[in-house]
C-alpha positions as CSV (number, residue, x, y, z in Angstrom):
1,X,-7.0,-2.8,11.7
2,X,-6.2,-4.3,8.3
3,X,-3.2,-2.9,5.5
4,X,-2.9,-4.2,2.4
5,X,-0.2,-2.6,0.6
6,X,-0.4,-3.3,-3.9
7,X,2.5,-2.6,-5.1
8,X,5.5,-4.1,-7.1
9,X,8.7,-6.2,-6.9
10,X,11.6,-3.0,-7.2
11,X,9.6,0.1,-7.0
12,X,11.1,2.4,-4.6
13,X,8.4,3.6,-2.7
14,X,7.1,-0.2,-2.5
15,X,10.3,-1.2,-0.6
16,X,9.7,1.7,1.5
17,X,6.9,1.0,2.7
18,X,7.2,-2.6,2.9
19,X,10.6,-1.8,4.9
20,X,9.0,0.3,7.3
21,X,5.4,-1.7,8.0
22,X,7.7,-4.7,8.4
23,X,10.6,-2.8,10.8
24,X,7.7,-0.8,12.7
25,X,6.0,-4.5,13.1
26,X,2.7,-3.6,11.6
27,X,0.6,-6.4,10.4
28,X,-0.1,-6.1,6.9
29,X,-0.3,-7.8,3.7
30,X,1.3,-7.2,0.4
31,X,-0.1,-8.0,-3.3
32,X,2.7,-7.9,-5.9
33,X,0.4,-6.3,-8.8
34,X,3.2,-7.9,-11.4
35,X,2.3,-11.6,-10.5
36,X,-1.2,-11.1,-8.9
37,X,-3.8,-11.5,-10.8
38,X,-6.9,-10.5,-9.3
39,X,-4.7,-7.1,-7.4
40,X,-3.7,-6.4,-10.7
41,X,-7.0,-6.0,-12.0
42,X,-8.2,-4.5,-8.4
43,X,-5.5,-1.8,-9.5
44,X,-6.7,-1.5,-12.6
45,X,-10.2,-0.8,-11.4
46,X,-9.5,2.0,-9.3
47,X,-7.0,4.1,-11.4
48,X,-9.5,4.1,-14.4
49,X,-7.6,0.9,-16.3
50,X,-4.4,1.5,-15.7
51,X,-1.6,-0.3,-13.3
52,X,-0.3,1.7,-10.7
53,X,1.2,1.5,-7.7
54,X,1.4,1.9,-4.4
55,X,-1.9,2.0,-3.5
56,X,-2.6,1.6,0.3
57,X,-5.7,0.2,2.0
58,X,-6.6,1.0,5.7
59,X,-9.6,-0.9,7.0
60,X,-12.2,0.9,4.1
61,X,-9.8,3.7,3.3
62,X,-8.1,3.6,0.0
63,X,-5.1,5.5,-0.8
64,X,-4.0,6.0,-4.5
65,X,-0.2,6.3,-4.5
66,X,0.5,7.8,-1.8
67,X,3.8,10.1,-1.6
68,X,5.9,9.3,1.4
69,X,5.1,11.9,3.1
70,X,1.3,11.0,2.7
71,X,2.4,7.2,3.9
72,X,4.4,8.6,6.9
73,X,1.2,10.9,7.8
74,X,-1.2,8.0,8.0
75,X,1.5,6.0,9.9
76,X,1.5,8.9,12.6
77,X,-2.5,8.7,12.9
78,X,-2.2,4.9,13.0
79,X,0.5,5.0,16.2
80,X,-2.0,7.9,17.5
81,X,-4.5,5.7,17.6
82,X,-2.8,2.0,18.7
């Protein structure tokens, strides 16, 4: 399973779920849309040219800012199925 999690440096729902992957030890890999170039414009792509964030990726499923309790929904079917 790969997670990528976009987000940026401060936002409260970043740290959240950076907080939890890392505390709940789930791989995953984070892109800083403030100093990452290519995210950034990955972002920018999929929100019709606009920055936003979070956005979660699950293996091929994206998740445009996902509320928390959208984020703590897909970490329940991810536990389900490890």
């Amino acid at each position: 399973m790969k997670i990528v999690l976009y987000g940026r440096k401060g936002h409260a729902h970043t740290v959240a779920y950076k907080n939890f992957l890392k505390s709940a030890e789930v791989p995953f890999e984070y892109k800083d849309v403030s100093v990452d170039e290519e995210a950034r414009e990955h972002s920018k792509k999929l929100y019709e040219g606009e920055v936003k964030y979070p956005t979660l990726f699950i293996d091929d499923e994206v998740y445009l800012t996902p509320t928390s309790d959208t984020f703590n929904k897909l970490m329940q079917d991810i536990k389900l199925r490890g």
